[in-house]
N, C-alpha and C positions, 0 to 999 in steps of 0.2 A: 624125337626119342632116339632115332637108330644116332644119331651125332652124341647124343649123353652116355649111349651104351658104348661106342667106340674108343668113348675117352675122349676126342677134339669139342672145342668149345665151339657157341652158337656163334654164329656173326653178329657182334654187339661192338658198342662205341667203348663198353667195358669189358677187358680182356684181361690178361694177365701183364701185359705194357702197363697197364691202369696201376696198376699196384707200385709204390715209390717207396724208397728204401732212403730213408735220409742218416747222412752222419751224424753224429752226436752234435754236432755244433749247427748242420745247417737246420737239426728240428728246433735248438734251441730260439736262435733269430729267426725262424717260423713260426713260434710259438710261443713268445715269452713271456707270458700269462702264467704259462703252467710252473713257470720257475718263479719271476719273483714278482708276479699278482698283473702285468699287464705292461704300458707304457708311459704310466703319470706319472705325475714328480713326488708319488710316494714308490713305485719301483727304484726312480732314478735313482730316488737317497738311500734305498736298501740295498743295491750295489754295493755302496760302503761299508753298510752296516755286515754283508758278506764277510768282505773282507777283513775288518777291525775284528768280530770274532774269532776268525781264526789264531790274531793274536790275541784274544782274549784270553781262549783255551789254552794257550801256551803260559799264559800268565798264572790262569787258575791252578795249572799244571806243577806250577813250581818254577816256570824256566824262564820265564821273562819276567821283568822287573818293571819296566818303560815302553809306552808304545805312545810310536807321534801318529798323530794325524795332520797333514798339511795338504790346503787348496790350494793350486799356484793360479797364476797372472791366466792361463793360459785352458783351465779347464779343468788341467791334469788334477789329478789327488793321489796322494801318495800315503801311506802305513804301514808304519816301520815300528820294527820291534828286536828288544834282546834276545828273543828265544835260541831253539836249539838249531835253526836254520830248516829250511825245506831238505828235506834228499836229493842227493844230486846227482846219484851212481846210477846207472844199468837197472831196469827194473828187471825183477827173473823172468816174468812173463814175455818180456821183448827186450833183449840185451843190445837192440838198437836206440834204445828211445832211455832217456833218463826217466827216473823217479818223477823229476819235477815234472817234464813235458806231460806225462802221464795225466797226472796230477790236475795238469790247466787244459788240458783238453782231450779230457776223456772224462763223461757223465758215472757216476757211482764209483770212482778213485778217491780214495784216500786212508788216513790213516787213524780214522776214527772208527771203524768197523768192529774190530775187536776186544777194543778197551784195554789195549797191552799198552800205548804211546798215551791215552788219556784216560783218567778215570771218569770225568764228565767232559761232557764239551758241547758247545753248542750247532756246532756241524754234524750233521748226521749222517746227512744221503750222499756225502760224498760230491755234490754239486755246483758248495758254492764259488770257489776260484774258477772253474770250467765255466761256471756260465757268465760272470763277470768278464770273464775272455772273451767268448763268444761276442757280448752285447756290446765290446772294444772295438773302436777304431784302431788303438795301440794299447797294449800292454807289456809293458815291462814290470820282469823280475829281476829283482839281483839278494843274491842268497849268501852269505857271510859262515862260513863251515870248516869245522879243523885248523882253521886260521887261511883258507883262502878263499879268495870272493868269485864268486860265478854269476853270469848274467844270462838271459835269456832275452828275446823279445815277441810279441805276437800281433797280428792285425786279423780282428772278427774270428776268433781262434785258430791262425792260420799260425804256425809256426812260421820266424821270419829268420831263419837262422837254428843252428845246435844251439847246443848249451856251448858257453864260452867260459872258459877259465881266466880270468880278468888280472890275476896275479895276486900275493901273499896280504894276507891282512890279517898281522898279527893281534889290533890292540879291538879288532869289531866280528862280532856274532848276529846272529837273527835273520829275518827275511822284511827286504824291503819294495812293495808289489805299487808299481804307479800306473793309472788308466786314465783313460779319456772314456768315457761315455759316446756309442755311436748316434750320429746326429741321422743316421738311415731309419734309427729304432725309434730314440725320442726328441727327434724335431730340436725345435728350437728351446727344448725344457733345460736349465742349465742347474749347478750344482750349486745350494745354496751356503754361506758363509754361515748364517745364524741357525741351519737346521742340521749343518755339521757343528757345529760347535757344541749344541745343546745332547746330541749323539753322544760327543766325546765325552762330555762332563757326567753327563750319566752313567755311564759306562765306570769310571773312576769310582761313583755312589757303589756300585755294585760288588766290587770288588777291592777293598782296602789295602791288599798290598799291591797294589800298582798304582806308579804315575801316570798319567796322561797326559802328552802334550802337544800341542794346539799350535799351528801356525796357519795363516791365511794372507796373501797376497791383494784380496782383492775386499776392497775397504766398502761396507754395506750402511755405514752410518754409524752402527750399532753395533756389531760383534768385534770383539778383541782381537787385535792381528798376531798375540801372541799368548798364549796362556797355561799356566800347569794348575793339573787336577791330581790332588791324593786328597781322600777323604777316609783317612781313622776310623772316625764314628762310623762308617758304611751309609747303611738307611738311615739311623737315627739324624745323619746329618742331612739326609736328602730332603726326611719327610721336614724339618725344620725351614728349609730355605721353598719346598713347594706349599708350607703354612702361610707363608709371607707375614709371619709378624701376626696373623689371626689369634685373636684369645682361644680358648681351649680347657674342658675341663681337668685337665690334669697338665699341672707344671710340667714333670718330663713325660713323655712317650712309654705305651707300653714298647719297647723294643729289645730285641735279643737274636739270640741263633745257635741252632742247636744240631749237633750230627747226628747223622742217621746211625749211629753204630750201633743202637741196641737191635735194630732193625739186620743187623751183618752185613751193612749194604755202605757202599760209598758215596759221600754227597752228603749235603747239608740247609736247611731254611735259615734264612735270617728275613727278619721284620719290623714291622715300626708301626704302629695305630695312636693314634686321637681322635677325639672330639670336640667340635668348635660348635658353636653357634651362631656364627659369623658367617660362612660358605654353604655349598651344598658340598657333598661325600661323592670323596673320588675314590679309585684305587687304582694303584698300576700294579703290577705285578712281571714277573721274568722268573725265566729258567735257563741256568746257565749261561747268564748274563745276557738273553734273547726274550725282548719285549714280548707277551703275550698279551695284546690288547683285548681280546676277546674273552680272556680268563681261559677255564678249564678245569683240573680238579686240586693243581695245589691251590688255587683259590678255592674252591667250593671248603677242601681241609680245614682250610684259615678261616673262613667262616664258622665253620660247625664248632671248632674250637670255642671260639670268640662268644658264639650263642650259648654254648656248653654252659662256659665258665660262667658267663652274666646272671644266667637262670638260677645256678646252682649258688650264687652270691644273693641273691635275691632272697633263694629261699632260706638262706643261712642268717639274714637280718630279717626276715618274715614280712618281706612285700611280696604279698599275693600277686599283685599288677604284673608281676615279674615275667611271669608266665606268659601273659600273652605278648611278648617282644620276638618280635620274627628279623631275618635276615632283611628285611626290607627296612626296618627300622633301625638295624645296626649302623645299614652303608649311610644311610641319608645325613650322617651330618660326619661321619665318620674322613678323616685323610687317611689311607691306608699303603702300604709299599709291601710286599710278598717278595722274596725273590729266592727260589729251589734251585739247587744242584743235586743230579739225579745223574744217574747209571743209564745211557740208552734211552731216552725220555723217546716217548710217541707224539708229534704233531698233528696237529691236523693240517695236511696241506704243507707245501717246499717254505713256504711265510712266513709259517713257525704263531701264527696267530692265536691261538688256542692250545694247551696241553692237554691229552688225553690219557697220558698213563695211570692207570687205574691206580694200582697201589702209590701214588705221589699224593690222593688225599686223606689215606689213613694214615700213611706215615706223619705230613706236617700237621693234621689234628691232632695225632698223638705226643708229637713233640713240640707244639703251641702250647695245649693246654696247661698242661701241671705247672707251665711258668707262669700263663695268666692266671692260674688260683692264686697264686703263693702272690701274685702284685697286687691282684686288687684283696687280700690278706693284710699285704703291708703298708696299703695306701689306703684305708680306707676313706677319707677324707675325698679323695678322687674318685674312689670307687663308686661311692655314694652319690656324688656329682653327676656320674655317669651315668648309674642304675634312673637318678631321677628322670636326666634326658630324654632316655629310652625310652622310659615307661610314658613320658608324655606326647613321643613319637607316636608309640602304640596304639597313645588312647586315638590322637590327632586321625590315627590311621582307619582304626574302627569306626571315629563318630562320622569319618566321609565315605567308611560304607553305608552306614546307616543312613544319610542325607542325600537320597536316592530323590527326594525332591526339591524342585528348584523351584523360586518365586519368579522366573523368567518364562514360566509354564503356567498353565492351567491346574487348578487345583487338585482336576485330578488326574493328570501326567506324572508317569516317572521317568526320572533321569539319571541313569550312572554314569559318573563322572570319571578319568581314569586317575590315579592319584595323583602323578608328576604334573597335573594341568598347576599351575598358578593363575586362578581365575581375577576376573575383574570384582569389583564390588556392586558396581550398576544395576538397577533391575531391568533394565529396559535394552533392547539390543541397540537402539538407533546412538550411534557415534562408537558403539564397543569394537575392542579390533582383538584379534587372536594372533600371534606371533609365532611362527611355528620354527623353532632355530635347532639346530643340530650341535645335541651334545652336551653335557650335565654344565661346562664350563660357560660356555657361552649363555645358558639360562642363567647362570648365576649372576654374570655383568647384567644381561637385561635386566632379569628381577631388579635390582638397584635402579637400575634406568627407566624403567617404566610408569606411567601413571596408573596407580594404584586401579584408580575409580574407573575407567576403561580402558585398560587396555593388559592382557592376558598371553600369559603363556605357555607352550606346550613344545620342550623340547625330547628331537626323536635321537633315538641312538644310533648313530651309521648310517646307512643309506640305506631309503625306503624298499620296499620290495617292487620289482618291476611288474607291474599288473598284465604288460600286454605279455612279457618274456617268462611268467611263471602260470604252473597249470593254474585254473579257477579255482580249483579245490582248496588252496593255501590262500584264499583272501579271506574267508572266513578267520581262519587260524592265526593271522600274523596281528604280531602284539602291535606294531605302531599302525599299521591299518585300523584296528581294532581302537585304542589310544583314540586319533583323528577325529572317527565320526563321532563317536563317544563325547568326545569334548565339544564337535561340531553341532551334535542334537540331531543329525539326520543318520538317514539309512542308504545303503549303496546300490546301484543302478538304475532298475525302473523304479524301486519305492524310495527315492532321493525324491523332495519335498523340497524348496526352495523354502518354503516358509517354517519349516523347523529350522531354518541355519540360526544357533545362537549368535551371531557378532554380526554386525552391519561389513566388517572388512576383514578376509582372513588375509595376512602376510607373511609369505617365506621370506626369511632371512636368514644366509647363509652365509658364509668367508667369502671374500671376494675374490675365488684362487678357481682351479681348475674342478677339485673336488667337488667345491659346493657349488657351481655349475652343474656338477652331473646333478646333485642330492635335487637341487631347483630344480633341471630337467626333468627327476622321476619325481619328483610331485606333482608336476603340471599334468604330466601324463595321467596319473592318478586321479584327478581333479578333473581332466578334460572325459574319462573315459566314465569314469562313478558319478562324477555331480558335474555333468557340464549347464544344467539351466543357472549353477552358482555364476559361473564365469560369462555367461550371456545378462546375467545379471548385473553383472559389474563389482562383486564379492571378492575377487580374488587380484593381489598384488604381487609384487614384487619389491622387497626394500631395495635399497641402494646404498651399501656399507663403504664409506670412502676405501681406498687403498694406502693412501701417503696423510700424511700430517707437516705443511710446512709452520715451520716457526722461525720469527726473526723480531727479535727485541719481543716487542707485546704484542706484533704480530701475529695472528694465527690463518691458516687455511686450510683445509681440508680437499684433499682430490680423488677423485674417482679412480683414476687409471694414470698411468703415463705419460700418456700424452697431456691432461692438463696438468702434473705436474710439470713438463717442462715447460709449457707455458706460464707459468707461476715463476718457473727459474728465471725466463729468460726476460718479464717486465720488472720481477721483484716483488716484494710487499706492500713496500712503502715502512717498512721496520726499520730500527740502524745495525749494524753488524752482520756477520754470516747468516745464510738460511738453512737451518739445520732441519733435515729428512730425516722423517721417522715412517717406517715401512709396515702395518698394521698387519701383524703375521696371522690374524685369527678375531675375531668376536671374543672371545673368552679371553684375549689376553687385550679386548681395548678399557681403558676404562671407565666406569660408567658415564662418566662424564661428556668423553668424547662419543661413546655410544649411543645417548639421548641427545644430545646438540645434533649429530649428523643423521641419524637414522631412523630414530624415536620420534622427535618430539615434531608434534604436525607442525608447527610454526616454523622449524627450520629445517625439516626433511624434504629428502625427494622418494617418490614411490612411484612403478609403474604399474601400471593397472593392465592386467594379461586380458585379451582380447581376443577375440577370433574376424578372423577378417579371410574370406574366401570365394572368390569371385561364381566357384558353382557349390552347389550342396554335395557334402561328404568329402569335399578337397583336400579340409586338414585331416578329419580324420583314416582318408587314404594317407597320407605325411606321414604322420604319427604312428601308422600301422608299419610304415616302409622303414622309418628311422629306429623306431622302439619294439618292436614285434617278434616274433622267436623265427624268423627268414633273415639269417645273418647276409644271404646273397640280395636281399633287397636292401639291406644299408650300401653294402661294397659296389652295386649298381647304382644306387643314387651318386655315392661318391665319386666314381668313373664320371657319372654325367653331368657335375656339380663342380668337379677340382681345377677346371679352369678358370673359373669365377672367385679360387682364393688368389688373392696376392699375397700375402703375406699373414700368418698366424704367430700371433703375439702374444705368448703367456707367460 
């Protein structure tokens, strides 16, 4: 006590030493989760995505016309743009340091803060060039301004060099920023040719007065080495080319866009909807030209519009049925595109995943709707098309509330089914199998691939919840937890039953990439921890979705990984002509054809069958606790005494 009262602290191994003080750049490479979601090859590609918005902004802004994007031979990528150029002078605050340095390495600098230099933009916190520096092995700038050109260069945000005045250039403008991605941060993950490319081309949907253009040095099979993107039509022209040709009740699209002016605000929605009958219902949506895959509230806007309208069309030709049509029956067959410009928009998170600003979904309900009155007013033909859809969504929807009992039960057993299951037809579980794939797109290719009469499926949205890493409390709560058993017939932990499992085989099947590793990791997890007698069983799989597709004349083959494709390169087919590689970027883009020959169909699938195998009692589920568990310092200890035993990690 007299040590507390004197002011000196206790003798501890925690003092006031303990306490670290990191610069802006070395929290970022400590921590680069918090910036742009972690170190998989979906941070790696937001890097870019960084940077291309900023010249995006400058595009939206009025001042740039053209922005390239190019991969070289070598790693680098580079995005270049007309705009107004970075600043280059003295900043006030430190009239030793330029503008730009400022800028690239220094967290919440920029010139997005006040809304004097943009009216919207998709940079907000001021972070993204700074920490694209930081996560560099090399970064160079060079900045095109008043007619002379300036260069900079940096390594892991280290300035490596001033600012250099490079000499006159009178006929070029704009800011052109090239990086290498540090291989300290993300390993051996490299920059994709077809995930840039798909990046840029959307980017151009988004915004009509700009071209984008497209170079790649390094030949993937598949993506163009050189290419320009301007798209007029904006979304009308996007949501057209991601219909792929699909029928649809209405010949053109509801699509349009409208400013916020009556609102006194600056910014604007533009949009695009259909109906098909052909797929399941997607929607993508953006804000200020920044994917928000998660949605948010200019989605929720667009919705409510959309429901508004349908209702009030319903009840103007006097179908009752109208009424009961919910938000769940618009999206399900729905192609949908949203994309807001807004003033200062709230994120959730540096990611940009979700929009939160509250007033961005009255505003685009308000400015959606009175034009979808006036469409399906002047279409009726469509409109009618569409109301019927719906309303037979509705019913589809209600009679599988109501069909709480299954003939796979006992008469007098009930069972709620969760909607998205796509069940089997079978009464009987012996030979049925459940498919559990990740993601509206990829259930759609299954559906197609599937055998109707057994075999089912249940795709989840994103990645499951981690059972052992979140409290207990939220396993009740969580919809795909919830979803799972539901569709499984059983209940979780000690009241899991092995003999309510409806399907003789459940099966993850995920993308064969890094991601859907993790998503298959936290299932098993799930599975081993809730229902492990399923797995002691012999219930629970694993697909095996090839990676490559070789072809050569009418030769075909399918490969797992790399390695046997180069074994396939190096004997051949036995085809005539070249062997042409095709690289399967996803489940939802295979199709169904190739998806049932390799993965589906028992006669030419390979499955493995997850097992427990442990030489004493509770060994995996000590593993499981250390690998997956809320003790981050028991992963990074395993690893320590584990990481001699990689040679090399190939993703």
């Amino acid at each position: 006590m007299s040590d507390l009262l004197s002011g000196s602290e206790p003798a501890s191994d925690y003092d006031a030493s303990s306490i670290q003080v990191l610069e802006d750049m070395e929290h970022v490479r400590l921590r680069p989760g918090m910036y742009i979601g972690g170190k998989d090859d979906r941070a790696l590609h937001h890097m870019v995505a960084e940077i291309i918005d900023n010249s995006m902004d400058e595009a939206v802004a009025g001042h740039a016309t053209w922005i390239e994007v190019e991969l070289h031979e070598n790693g680098h990528v580079s995005v270049r743009d007309n705009g107004r150029g970075i600043p280059t002078g003295p900043h006030p605050k430190d009239p030793t340091k330029s503008a730009l340095e400022i800028i690239f390495c220094t967290l919440n600098a920029g010139g997005k803060f006040s809304g004097d230099s943009y009216e919207t933009s998709g940079g907000l916190h001021g972070v993204g060039s700074s920490v694209v520096n930081a996560l560099s092995d090399h970064l160079r700038v060079e900045v095109a301004r008043n007619k002379e050109l300036y260069a900079m260069e940096f390594s892991r945000g280290v300035p490596q060099g001033k600012l250099e005045r490079i000499g006159a250039a009178p006929n070029r403008r704009g800011t052109a920023v090239t990086f290498h991605p540090d291989a300290d941060i993300f390993g051996s993950l490299k920059l994709k040719p077809a995930r840039l490319f798909k990046m840029a081309r959307s980017k151009a949907y988004l915004f009509s007065g700009v071209e984008i253009r497209w170079k790649t040095a390094i030949n993937d099979g598949e993506t163009p080495q050189e290419a320009k993107f301007h798209f007029p039509g904006g979304l009308a022209d996007y949501l057209k080319e991601a219909m792929g040709g699909a029928s649809t009740y209405s010949e053109a699209p509801f699509a349009g866009s409208v400013s916020f002016e009556k609102f006194k605000v600056p910014g604007k929605v533009e949009w695009a909807i259909n109906w098909t009958p052909a797929r399941d219902g997607f929607i993508q949506s953006y804000c200020n030209t920044v994917p928000t895959p998660e949605g948010g509230t200019h989605e929720a806007g667009f919705w409510a519009a959309i429901l508004k309208g349908i209702k009030a069309y319903g009840e103007l030709v006097n179908n009752r049925k109208a009424a009961t049509i919910t938000r769940e029956d618009l999206v399900a067959g729905a192609g949908a595109l949203v994309s807001c410009f807004i003033r200062e928009p709230e994120f959730v998170g540096q990611t940009k995943d979700r929009l939160a600003t509250v007033e961005a979904q009255r505003m685009v309900e308000n400015a959606v709707r009175d034009h979808f009155d006036n469409w399906l007013a002047a279409d009726t033909k469509s409109a009618g098309a569409i109301l019927d859809f719906l309303v037979l969504r509705a019913e589809e929807r209600l009679r599988r509330r109501q069909e709480k009992e299954t003939s796979r039960k006992t008469a007098t057993q009930k069972l709620r089914l969760p909607g998205k299951l796509t069940d089997c037809s079978s009464k009987s579980r012996e030979g049925t199998e459940l498919f559990i794939v990740e993601g509206d797109s990829a259930g759609g290719s299954a559906k197609m691939a599937r055998d109707r009469k057994t075999q089912a499926l249940l795709p989840l949205r994103g990645k499951i919840l981690n059972v052992l890493g979140a409290a207990s409390s939220k396993l009740g709560s969580n919809a795909e937890i919830s979803d799972l058993s539901q569709a499984l017939g059983v209940s979780l932990g000690a009241k899991f039953n092995v003999d309510d499992l409806r399907y003789d085989k459940v099966i993850i099947m995920t993308d064969a990439d890094v991601d859907g590793a993790h998503i298959a990791a936290l299932l098993m997890t799930f599975f081993f921890t809730q229902m492990r007698p399923m797995i002691d069983a012999g219930h629970l799989y694993l697909a095996c979705p090839p990676l490559y597709r070789l072809t050569q004349g009418s030769k075909r083959v399918y490969c797992l990984d790399e390695a046997e494709r180069d074994i396939w390169l190096e004997k051949g087919l036995g085809g005539s002509g070249k062997i042409d590689v095709s690289r399967f970027k996803g489940l939802g883009e295979m199709d169904a054809k190739d998806l049932k020959d390799t993965t589906m169909n028992p006669a030419t699938r390979k499955l493995i069958r997850v097992t427990i195998d442990e030489d004493e009692p509770g060994q995996t589920g000590d593993l499981v606790e250390r690998l997956m568990g809320k003790k981050p310092e028991l992963r990074f200890e395993y690893i320590q005494d584990n990481a001699r035993f990689v040679e090399e990690l190939d993703v």
